[in-house]
C-alpha positions in Angstrom: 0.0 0.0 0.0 1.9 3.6 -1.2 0.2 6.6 0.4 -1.2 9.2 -1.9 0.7 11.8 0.2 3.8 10.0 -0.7 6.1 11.2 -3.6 7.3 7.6 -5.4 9.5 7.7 -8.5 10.7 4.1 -8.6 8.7 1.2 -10.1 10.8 -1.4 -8.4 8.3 -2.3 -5.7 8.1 -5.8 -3.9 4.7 -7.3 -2.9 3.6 -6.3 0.3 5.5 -2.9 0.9 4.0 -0.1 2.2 4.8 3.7 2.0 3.7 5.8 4.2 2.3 10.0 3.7 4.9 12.5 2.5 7.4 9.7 2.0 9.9 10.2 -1.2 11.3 7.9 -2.7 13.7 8.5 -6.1 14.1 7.1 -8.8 16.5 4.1 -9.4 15.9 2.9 -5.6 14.5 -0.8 -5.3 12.6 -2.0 -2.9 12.1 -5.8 -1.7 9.4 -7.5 0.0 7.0 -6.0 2.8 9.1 -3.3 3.4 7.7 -0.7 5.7 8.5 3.4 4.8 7.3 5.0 7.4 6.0 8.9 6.7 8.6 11.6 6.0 11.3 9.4 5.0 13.7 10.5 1.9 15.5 7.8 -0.4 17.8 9.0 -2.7 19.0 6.9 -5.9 21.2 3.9 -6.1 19.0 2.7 -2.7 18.6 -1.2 -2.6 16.7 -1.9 0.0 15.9 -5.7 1.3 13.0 -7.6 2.5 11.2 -7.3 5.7 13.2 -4.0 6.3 11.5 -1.2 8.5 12.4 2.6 7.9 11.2 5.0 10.7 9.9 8.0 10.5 12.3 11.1 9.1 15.1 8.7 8.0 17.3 9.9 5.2 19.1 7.2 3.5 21.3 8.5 0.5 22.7 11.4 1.8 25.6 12.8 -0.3 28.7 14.1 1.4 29.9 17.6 1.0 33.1 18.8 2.1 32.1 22.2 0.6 36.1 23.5 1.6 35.8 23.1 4.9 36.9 19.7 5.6 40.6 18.5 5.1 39.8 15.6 3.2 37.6 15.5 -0.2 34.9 13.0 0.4 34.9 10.2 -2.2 32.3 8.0 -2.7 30.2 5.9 -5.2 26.2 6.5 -5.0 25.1 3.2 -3.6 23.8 2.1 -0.6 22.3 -1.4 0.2 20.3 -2.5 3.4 20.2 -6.2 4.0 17.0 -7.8 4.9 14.9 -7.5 8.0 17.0 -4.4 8.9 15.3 -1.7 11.1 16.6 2.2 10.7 15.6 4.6 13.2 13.7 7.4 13.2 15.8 10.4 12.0 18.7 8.6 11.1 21.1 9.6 8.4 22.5 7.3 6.1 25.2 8.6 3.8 26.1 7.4 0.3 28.4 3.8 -0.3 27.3 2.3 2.6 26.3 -1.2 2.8 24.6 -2.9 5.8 24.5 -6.4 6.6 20.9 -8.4 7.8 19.2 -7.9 10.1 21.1 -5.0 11.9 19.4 -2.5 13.9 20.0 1.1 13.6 19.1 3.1 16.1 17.4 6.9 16.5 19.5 9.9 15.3 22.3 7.8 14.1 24.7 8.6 11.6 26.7 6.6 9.4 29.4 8.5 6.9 30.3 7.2 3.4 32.2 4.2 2.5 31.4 2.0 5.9 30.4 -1.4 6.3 28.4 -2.8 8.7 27.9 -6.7 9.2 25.2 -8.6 9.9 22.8 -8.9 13.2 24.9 -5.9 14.4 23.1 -3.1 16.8 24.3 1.0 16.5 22.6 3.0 19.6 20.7 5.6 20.0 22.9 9.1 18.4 25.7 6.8 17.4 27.8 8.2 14.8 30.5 6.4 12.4 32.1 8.3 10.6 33.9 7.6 6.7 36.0 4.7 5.8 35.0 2.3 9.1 34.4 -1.2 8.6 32.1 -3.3 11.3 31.8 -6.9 11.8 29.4 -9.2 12.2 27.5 -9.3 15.8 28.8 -6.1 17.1 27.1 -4.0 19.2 27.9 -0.2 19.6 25.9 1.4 22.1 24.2 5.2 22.2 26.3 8.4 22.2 29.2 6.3 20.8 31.6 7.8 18.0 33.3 5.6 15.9 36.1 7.6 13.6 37.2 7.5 10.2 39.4 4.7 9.0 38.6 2.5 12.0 38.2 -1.8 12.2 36.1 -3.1 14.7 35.6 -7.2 14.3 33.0 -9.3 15.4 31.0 -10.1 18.2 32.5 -6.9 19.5 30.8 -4.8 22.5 31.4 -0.7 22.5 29.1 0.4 25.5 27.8 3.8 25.8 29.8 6.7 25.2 32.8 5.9 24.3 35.0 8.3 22.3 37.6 7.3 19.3 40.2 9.2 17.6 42.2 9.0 14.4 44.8 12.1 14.6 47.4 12.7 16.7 48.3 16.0 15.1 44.8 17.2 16.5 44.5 18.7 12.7 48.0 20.2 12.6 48.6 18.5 9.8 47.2 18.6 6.3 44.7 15.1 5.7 46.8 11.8 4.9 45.0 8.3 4.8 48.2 6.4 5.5 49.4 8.8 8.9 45.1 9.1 10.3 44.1 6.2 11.4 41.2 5.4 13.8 41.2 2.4 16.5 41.8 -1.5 15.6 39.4 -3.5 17.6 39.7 -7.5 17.7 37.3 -9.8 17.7 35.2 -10.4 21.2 36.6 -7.6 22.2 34.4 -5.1 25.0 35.0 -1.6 25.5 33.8 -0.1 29.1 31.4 3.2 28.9 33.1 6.5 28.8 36.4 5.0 27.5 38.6 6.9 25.3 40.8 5.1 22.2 43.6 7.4 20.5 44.8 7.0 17.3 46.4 3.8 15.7 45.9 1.8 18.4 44.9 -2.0 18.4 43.0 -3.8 21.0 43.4 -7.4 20.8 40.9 -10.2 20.3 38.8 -10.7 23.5 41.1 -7.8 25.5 38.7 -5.6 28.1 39.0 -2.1 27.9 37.5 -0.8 31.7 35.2 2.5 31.7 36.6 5.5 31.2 40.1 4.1 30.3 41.9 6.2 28.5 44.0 4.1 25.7 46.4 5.0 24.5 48.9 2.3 23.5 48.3 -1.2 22.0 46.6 -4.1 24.1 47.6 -7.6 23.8 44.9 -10.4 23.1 42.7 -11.0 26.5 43.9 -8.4 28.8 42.3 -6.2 30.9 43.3 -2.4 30.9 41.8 0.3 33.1 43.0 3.4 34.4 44.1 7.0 32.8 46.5 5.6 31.2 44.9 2.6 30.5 47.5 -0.1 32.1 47.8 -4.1 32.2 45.3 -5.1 35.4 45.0 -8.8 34.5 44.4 -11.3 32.2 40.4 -12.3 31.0 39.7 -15.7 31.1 
């Protein structure tokens, strides 16, 4: 069922979806089976969405990045985004161009995910998260509300990143004019968990299944199942 309040370009419709008033959907975007478009959501071309998925109100999926010469780095991208099936977006989230999320992932309200990410399957992103360009996500990983996730970051699977927890990618703090190979976000292993209010620098790795305690502030590399806490984040003991 499409709304007659709804603006719909496309023909590429699966049985059963539904489109709700003052929706707008482009051109060129294809939609699977029983999708649900909730009212005042925007899809922009190059969209595939999957079955079963649910868009919330006020979603924008498609967004184009614009550096307009503020920004140190010119965003690059290709105008493509795909949602896997039985995805939910959340109201007033912001999906940008080349983006491609796995099934069955869950994004939450007033997130934001930049260009050129990958999300894997069954994953969660709270409530405000933000990820920014060039960050790749596992499968299974959950990344809780208020948490930012920088440019040109890894995070594995089966990963936990509770709430608030801050990541960086500069250590020149923007002295420096933009270089992919010297800006470099966080590399988190897999089964890794990262404590609320905890803080990664730049470059640094976390080992598979390591702890990172609340509020830690890391800012050196930790080996495979350990457990850091403190300011700076130091060796407490090994996880079994």
């Amino acid at each position: 069922m499409i709304s007659k309040m709804a603006v719909v370009d496309t023909t590429t419709i699966g049985s059963g979806t539904k489109i709700g008033e003052f929706a707008i959907v482009r051109m060129g975007v294809r939609l699977g089976k029983n999708v649900i478009i909730h009212p005042h959501v925007v899809i922009e071309p190059g969209v595939v969405v999957g079955d079963g998925v649910e868009i919330l109100p006020g979603a924008y999926i498609g967004r184009e990045p614009k550096g307009v010469g503020a920004t140190a780095r010119l965003p690059e991208f290709e105008r493509h985004v795909s949602i896997g099936s039985e995805c939910s977006i959340g109201s007033n989230a912001v999906i940008y161009y080349d983006v491609r999320i796995g099934r069955n992932t869950l994004i939450g309200d007033n997130t934001s995910v930049r260009e050129n990410v990958t999300i894997g399957e069954r994953c969660i992103l709270g409530r405000a998260a933000t990820v920014n360009y060039h960050a790749q996500i596992g499968d299974r990983t959950k990344i809780m509300d208020l948490t930012h996730i920088t440019g040109n970051s890894i995070v594995g699977n089966d990963v936990f990143i509770s709430v608030c927890v801050g990541t960086t990618n500069d250590n020149a703090i923007g002295k420096l004019a933009y270089d992919d190979s010297r800006v470099q976000g966080p590399r988190i292993g897999d089964k890794a968990a990262i404590g609320a209010g905890a803080n990664l620098l730049p470059n640094v790795e976390i080992g598979e299944g390591a702890v990172v305690g609340a509020s830690a502030l890391v800012t050196k590399n930790v080996l495979e199942r350990k457990l850091v806490m403190g300011v700076p984040a130091k060796v407490v003991r090994d996880v079994e």
